[in-house]
Backbone as a chain_set.jsonl record, in Angstrom:
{"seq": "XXXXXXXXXXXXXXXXXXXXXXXXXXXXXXXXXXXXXXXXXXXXXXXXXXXXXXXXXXXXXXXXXXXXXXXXXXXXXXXXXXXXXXXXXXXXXXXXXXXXXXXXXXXXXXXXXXXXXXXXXXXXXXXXXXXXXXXXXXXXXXXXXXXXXXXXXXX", "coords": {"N": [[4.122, -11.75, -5.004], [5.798, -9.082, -7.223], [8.38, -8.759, -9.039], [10.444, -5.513, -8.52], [11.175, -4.475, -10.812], [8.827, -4.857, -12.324], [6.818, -3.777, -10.595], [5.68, -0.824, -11.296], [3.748, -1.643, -13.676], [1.954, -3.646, -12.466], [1.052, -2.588, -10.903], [-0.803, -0.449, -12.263], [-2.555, -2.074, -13.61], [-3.924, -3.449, -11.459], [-4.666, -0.914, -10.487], [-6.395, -0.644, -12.413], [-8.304, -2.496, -12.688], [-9.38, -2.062, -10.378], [-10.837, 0.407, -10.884], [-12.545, 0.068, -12.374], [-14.867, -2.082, -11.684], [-17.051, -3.101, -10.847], [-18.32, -3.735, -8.466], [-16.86, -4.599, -4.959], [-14.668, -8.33, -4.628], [-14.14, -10.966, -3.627], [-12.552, -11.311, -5.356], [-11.101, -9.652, -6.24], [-9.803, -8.717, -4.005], [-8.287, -10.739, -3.446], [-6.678, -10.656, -5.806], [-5.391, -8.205, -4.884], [-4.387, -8.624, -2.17], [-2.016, -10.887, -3.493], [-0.624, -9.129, -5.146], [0.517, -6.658, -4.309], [0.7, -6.704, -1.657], [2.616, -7.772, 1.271], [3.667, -7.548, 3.924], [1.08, -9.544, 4.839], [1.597, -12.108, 3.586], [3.41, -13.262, 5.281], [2.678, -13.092, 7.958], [0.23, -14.407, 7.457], [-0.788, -16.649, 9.211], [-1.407, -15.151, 11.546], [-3.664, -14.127, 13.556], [-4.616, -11.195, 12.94], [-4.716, -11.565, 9.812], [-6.149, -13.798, 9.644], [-8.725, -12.462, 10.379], [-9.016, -10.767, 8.087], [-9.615, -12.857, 6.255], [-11.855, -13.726, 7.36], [-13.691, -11.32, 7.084], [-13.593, -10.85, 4.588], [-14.689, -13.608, 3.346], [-16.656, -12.802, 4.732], [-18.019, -11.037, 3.335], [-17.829, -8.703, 4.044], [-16.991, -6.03, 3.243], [-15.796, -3.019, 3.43], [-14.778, -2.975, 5.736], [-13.072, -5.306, 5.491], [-11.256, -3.564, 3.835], [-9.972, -1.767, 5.526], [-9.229, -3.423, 7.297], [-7.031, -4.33, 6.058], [-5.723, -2.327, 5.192], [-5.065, -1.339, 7.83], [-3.304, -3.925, 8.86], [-1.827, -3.786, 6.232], [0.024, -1.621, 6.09], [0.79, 0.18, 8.561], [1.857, 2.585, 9.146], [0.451, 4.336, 7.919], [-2.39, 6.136, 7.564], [-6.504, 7.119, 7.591], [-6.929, 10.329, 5.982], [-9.065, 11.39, 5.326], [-12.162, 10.804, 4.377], [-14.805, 10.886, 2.073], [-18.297, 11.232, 0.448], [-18.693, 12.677, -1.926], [-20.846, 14.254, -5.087], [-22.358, 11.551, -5.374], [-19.695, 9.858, -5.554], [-16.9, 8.265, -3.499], [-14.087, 10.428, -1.846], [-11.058, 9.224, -0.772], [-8.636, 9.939, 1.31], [-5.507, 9.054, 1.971], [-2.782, 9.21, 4.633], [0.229, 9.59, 5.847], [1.445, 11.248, 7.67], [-1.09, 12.558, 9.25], [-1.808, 15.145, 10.897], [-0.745, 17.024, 9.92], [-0.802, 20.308, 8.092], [-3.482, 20.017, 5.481], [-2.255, 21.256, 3.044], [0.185, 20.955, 2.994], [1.103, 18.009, 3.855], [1.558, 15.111, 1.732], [-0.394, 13.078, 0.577], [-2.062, 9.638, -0.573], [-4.365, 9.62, -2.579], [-7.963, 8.839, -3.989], [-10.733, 8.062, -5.437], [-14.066, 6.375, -6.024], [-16.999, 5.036, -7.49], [-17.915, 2.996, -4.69], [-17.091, 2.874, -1.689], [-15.41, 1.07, -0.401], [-14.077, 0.319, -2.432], [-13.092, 2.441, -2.778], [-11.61, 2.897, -0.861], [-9.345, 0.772, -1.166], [-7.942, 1.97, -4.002], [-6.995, 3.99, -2.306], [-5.48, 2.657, -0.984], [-3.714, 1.372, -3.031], [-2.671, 3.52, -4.458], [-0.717, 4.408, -2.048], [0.784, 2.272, -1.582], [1.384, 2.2, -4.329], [3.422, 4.775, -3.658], [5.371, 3.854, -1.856], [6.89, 1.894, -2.475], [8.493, 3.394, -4.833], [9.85, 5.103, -3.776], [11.226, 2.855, -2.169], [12.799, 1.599, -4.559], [13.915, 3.675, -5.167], [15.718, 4.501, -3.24], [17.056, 2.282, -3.228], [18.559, 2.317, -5.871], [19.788, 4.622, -5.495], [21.864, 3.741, -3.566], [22.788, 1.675, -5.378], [24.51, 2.706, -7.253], [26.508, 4.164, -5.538], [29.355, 4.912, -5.325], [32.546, 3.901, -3.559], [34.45, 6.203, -1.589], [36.264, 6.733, 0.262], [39.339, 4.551, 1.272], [39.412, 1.907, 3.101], [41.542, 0.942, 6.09], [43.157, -1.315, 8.174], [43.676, -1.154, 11.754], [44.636, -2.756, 13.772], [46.259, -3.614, 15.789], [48.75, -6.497, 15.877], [51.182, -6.942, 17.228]], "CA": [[4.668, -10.423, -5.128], [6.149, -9.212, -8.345], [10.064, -8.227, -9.102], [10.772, -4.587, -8.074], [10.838, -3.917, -12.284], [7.23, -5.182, -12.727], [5.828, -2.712, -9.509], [4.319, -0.337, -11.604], [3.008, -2.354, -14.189], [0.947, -4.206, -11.644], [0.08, -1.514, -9.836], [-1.551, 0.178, -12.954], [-3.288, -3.585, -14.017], [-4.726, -3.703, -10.558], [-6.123, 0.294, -10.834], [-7.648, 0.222, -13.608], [-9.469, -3.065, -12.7], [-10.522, -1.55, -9.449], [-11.927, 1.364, -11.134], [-13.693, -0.732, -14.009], [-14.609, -3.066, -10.615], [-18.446, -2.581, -10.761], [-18.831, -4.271, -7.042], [-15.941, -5.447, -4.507], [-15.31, -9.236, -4.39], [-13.144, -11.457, -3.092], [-11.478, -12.245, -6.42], [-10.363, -8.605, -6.108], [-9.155, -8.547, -2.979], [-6.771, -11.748, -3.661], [-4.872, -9.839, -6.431], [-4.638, -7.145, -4.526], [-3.153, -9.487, -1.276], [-1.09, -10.896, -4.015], [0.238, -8.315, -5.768], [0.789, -5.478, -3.545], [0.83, -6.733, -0.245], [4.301, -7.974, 1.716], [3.034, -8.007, 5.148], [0.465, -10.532, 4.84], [1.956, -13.256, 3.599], [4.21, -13.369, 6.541], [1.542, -13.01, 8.928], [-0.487, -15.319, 7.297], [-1.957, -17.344, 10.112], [-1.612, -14.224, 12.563], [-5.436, -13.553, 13.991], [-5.388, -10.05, 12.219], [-4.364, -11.751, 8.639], [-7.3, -14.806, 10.176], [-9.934, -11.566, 10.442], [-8.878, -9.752, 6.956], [-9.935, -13.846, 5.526], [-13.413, -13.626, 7.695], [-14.427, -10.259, 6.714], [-13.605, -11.151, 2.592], [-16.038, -14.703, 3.614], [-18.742, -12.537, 4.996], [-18.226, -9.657, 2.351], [-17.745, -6.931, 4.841], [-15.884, -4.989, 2.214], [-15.866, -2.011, 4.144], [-14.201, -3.126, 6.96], [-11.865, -5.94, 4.7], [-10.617, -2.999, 2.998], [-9.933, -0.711, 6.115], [-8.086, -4.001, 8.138], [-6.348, -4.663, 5.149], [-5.157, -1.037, 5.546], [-3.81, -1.431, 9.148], [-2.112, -4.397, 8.482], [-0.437, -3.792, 5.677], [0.718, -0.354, 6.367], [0.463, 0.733, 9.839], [2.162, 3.581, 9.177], [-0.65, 5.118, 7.138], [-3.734, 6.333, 8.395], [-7.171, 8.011, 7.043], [-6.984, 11.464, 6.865], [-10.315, 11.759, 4.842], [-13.248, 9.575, 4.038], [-16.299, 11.478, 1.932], [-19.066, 11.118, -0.3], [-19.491, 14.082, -3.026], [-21.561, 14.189, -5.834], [-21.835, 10.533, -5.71], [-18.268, 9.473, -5.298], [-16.313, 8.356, -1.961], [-12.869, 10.112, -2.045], [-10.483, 8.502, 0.476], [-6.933, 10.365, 1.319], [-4.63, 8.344, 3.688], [-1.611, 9.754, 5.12], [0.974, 9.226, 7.149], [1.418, 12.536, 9.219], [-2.387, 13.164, 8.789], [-1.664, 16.139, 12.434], [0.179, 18.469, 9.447], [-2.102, 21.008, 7.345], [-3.45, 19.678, 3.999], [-1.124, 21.478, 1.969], [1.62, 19.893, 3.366], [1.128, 16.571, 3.267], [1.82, 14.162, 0.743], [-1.504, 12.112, 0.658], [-2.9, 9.039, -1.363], [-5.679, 9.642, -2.696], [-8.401, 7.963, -4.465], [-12.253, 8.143, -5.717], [-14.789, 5.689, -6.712], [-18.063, 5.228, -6.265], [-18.293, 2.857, -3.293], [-16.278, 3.377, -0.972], [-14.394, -0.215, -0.231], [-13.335, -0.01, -3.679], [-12.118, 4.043, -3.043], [-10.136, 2.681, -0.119], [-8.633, 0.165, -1.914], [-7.458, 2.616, -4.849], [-5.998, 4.579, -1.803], [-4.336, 1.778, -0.275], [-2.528, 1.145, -3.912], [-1.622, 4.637, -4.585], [0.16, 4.59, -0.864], [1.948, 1.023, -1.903], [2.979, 2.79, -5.275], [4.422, 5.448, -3.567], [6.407, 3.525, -1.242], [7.602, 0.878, -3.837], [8.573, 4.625, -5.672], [10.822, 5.484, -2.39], [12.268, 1.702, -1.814], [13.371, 1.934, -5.898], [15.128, 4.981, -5.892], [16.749, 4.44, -2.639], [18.52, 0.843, -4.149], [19.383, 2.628, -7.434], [21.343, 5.589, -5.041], [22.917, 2.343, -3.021], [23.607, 0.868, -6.298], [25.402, 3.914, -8.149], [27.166, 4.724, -4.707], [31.38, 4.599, -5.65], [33.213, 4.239, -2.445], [34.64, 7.54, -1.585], [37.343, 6.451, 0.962], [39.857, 3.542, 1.773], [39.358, 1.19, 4.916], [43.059, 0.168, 6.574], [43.01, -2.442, 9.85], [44.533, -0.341, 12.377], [44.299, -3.46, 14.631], [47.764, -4.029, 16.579], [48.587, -7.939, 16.111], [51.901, -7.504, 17.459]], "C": [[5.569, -10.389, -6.355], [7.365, -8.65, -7.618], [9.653, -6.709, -9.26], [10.131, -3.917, -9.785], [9.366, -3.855, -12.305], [6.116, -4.466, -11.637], [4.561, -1.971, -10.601], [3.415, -0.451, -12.956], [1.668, -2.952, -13.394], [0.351, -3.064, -10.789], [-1.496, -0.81, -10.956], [-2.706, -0.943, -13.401], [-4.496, -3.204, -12.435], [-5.456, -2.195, -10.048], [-6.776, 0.604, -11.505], [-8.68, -1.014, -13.391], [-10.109, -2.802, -11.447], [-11.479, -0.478, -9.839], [-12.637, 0.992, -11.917], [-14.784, -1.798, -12.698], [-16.617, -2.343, -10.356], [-18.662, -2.738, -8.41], [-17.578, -4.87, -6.52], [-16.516, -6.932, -4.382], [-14.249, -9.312, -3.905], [-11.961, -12.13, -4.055], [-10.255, -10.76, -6.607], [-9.778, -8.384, -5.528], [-8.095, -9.715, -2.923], [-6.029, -10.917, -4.435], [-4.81, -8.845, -6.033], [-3.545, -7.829, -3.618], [-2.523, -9.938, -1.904], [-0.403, -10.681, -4.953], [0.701, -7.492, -4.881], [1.033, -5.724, -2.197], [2.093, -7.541, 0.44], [3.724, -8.586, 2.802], [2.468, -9.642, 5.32], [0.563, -11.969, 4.949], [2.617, -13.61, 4.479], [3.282, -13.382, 7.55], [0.805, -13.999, 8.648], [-1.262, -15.96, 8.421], [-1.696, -16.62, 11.82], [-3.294, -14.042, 12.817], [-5.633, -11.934, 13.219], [-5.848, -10.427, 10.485], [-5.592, -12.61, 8.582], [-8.527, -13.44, 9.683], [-10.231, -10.875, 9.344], [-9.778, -11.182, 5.965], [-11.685, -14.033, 5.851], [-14.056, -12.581, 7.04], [-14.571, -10.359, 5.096], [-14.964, -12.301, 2.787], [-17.425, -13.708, 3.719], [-19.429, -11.831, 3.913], [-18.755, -8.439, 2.967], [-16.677, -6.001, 3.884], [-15.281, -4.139, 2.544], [-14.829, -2.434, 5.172], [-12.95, -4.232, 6.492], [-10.626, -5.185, 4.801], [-10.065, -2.031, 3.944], [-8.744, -1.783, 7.161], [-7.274, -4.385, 7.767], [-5.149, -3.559, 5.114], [-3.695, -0.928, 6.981], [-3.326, -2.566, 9.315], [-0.757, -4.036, 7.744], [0.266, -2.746, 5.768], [0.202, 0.395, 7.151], [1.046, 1.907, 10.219], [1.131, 4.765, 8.66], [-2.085, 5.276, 7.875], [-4.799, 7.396, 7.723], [-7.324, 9.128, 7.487], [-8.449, 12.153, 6.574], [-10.806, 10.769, 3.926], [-14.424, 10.926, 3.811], [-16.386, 11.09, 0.838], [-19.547, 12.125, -1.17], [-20.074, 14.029, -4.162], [-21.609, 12.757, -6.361], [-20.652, 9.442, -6.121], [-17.538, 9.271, -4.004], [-14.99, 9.034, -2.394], [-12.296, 9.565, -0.76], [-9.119, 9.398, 0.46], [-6.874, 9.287, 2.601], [-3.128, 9.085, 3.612], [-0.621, 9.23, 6.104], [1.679, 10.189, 8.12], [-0.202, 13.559, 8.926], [-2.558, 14.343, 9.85], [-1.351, 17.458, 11.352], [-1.331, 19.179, 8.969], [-1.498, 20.054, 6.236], [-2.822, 19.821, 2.919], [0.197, 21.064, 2.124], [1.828, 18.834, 3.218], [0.842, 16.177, 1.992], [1.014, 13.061, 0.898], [-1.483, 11.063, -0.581], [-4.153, 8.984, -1.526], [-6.373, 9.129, -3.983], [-9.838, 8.16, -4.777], [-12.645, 7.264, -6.62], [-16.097, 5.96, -6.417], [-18.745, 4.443, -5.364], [-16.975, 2.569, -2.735], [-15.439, 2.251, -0.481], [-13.295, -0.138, -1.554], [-12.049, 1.426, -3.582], [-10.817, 3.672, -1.954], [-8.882, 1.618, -0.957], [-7.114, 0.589, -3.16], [-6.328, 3.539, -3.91], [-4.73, 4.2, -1.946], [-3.117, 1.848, -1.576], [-1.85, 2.348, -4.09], [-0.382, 4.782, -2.949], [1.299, 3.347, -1.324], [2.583, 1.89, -2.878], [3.618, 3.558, -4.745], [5.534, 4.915, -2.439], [7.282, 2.673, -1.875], [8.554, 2.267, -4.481], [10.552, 4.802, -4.529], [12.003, 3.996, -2.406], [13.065, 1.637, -3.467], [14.46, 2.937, -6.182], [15.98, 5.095, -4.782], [17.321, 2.911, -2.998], [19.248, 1.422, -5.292], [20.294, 3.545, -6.448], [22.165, 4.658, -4.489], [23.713, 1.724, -4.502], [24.708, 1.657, -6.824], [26.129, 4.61, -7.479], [28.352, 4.481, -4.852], [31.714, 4.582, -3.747], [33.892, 5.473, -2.266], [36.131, 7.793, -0.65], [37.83, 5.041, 0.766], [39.892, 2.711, 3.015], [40.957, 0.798, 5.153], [42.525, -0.206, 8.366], [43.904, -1.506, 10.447], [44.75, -1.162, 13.726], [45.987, -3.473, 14.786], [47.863, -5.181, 16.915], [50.061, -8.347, 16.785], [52.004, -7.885, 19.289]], "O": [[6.134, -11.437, -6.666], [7.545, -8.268, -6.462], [8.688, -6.455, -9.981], [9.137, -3.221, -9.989], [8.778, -2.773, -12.302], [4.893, -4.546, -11.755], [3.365, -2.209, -10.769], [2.573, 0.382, -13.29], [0.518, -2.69, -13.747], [-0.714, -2.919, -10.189], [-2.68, -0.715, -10.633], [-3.845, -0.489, -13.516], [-5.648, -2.78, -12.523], [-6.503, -2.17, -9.4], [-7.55, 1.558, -11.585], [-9.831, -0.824, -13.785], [-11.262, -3.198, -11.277], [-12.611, -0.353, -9.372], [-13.564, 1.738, -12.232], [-15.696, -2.3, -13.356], [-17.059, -1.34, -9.794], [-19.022, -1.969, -7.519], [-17.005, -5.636, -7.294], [-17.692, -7.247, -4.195], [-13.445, -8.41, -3.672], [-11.034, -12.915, -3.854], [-9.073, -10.78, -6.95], [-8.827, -7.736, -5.964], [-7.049, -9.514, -2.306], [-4.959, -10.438, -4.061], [-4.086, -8.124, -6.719], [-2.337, -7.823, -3.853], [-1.481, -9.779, -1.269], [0.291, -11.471, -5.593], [1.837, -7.903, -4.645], [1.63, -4.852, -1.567], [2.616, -8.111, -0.518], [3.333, -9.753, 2.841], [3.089, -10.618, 5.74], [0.075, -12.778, 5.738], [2.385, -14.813, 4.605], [3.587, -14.44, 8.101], [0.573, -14.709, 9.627], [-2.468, -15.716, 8.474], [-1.75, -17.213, 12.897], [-3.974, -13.768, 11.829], [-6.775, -11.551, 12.963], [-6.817, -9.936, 9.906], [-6.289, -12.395, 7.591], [-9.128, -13.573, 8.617], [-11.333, -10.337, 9.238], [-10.523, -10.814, 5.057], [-12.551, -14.341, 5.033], [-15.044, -12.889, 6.374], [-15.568, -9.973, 4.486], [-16.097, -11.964, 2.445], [-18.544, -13.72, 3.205], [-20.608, -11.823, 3.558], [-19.601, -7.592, 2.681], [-15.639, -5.438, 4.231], [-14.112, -4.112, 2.157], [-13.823, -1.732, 5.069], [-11.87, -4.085, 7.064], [-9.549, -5.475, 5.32], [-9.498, -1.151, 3.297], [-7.729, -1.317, 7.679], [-6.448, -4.897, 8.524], [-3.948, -3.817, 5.033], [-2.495, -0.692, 7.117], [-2.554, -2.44, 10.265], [0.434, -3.961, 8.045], [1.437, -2.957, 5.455], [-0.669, 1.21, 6.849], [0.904, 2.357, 11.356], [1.145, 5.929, 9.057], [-2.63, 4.482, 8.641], [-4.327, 8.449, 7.294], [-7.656, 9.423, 8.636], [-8.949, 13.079, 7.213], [-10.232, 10.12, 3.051], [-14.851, 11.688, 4.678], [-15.475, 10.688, 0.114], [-20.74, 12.431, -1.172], [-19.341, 13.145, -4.606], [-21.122, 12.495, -7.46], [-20.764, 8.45, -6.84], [-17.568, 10.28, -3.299], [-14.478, 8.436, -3.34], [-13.004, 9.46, 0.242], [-8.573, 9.472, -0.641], [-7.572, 8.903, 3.54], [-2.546, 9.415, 2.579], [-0.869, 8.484, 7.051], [2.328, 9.896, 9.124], [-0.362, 14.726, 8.567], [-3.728, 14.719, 9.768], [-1.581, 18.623, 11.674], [-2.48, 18.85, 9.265], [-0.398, 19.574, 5.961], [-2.702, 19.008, 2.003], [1.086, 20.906, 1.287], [2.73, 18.478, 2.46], [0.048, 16.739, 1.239], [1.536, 12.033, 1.328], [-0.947, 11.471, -1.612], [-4.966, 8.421, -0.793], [-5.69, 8.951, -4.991], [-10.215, 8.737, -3.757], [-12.091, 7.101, -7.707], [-16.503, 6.725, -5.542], [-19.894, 4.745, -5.043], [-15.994, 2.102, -3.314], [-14.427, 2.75, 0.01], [-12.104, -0.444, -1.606], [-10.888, 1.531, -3.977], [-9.621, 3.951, -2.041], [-7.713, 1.922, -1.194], [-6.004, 0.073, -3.291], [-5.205, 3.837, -4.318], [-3.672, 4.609, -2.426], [-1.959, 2.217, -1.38], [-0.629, 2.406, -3.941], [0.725, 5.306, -3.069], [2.51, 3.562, -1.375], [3.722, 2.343, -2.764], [4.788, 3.422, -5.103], [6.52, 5.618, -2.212], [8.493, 2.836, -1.731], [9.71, 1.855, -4.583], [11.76, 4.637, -4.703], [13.219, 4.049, -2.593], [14.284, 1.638, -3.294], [15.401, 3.03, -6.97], [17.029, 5.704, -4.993], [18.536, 2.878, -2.806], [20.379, 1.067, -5.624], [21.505, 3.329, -6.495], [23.323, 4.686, -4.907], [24.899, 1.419, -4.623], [25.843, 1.18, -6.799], [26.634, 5.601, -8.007], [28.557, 3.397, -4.304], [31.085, 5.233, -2.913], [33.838, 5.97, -3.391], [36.899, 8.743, -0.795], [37.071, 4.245, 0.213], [40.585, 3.117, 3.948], [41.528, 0.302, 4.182], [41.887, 0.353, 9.258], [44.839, -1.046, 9.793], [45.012, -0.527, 14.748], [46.763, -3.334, 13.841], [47.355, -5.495, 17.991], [50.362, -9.526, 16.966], [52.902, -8.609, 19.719]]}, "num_chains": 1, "name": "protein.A"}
């Protein structure tokens, strides 16, 4: 995992070689698990993190790229999966119940569809990387605003 600075550098490295990305492999799906992904490595020899390593072996792509999903961000969920003029787009969401114009989706298009989830998945990481960034910089640039005094009674 890169330093906080280097997010969206890597993020942009690892979308432009998914969209240049003729066919998913498994050399793709490592720098994505290690660039973008948190979870994982912690999990590591959890049975879901075990099943995300079988499905890359068999080259279930499809299904890699979808348990890869609900691992690493189980907050997110597809709110749309299609195929239009030869293209999958993918949105994922995380209050996918609202209307469309409301939500704040990641979304993504290639043209097969492991690769379109994939592109989701990163646009959902950048925007949470986006969120964890700008809430440390308001923590950082926060002045204290009051004085603390012990009001403890030691006599």
């Amino acid at each position: 995992m890169a330093f906080a600075a280097d997010y969206p550098i890597l993020f942009d490295r690892l979308d432009e070689e998914l969209r240049d990305a003729p066919n998913p492999s498994s050399e793709i799906f490592a720098k994505i698990i290690g660039g973008a992904c948190t979870r994982i490595r912690v999990l590591s020899h959890t049975e879901k993190a075990e099943r995300i390593d079988g499905l890359i072996d068999a080259g279930a792509w499809t299904d890699a790229a979808l348990a890869l999903l609900e691992l690493e961000l189980p907050a997110w969920q597809m709110r749309r999966l299609a195929r239009e003029s030869g293209e999958w787009f993918c949105s994922l969401s995380r209050q996918p119940d609202l209307p469309a114009g409301l939500d704040e989706t990641a979304d993504a298009s290639h043209p097969l569809m492991p690769l379109s989830i994939l592109q989701a998945f990163l646009q959902a990481r950048r925007r949470i990387t986006r969120v964890w960034s700008a809430a440390s910089d308001l923590l950082a640039n926060e002045k204290p605003t009051a004085a603390f005094v012990c009001c403890d009674n030691f006599g």
